[in-house]
N, C-alpha and C positions, 0 to 999 in steps of 0.2 A: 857628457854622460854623467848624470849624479844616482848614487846608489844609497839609498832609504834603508838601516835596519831597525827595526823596533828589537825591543825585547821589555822582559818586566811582569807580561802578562802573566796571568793566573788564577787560581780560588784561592775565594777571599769571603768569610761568612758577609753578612752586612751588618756594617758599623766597622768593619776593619778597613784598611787603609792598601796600598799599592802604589807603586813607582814607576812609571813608564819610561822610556829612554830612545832617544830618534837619533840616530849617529849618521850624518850625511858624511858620504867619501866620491871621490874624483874629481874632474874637473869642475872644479866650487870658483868663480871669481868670487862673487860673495850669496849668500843667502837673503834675500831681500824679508821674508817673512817665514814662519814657520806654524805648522795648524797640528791639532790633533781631530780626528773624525772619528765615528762611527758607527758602525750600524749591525744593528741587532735583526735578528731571524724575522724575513718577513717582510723588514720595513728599509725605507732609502738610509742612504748613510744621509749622516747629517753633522755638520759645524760643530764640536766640542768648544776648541780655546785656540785661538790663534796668538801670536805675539812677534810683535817684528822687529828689525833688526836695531832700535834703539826702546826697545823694551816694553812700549806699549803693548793691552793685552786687553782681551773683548772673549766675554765668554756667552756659551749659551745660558738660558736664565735658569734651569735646571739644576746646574753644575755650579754654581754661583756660591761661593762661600765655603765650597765644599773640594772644589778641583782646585789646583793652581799652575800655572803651565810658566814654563822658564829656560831659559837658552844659554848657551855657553861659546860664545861667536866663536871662540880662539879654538874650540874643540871641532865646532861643528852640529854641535848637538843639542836636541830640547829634548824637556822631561816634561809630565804631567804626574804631578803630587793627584793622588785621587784620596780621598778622607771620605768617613762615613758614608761608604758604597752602600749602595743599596739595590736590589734585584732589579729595576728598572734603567743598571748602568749596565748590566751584562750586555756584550757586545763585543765585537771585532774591533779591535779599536789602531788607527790607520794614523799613521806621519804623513804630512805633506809640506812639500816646499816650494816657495816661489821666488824664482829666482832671479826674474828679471821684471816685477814689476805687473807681468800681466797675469799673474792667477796661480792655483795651485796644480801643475802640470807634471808633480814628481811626488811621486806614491811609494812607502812602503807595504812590505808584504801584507802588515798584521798583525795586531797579537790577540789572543782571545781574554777576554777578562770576564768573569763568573760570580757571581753572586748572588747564590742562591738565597729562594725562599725558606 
């Protein structure tokens, strides 16, 4: 059993910046990859930045220049640098981990991130 908490979320005009933070706890052998998602009112969630467990990192084309997503193996935890938010980032935005290889099957709560017009 692995237990996902985000935290970080919040308002944020646009052009300002936010820290995300993914703290996996419990029974961890290891972390195989880690993602950030989310999805805004309305629409599917969808793929933010993944990065796996020797650092490789794939993001959406959106978010490209502007997010930076990164993990700390020895804590457990990934973060998502978000830079120059802008209204069409507001969103839930979701941890997930994969742990053995087959897919992202460990979800945290959520955090909300806002950035208004």
């Amino acid at each position: 059993q692995v237990q996902l908490v985000e935290s970080g979320g919040g308002l944020v005009q646009a052009g300002g910046s936010l820290r995300l933070s993914c703290a996996a706890s419990g029974s961890i052998p290891s972390i195989n990859a880690m993602a950030w998602y989310r999805q805004a009112p309305g629409k599917q969630r969808e793929l933010v930045a993944v990065i796996t467990r020797v650092g490789s990192t794939n993001y959406q084309t959106s978010v490209k220049g502007r997010f930076t997503i990164s993990r700390d193996n020895a804590k457990n935890t990934a973060y998502l640098q978000m830079n120059s938010l802008k209204p069409e980032d507001t969103a839930v935005y979701y941890c997930a981990a994969d742990l053995d290889g087959y897919g992202f099957r460990s979800w945290g709560q959520g955090t909300q991130v806002t950035s208004p017009r």
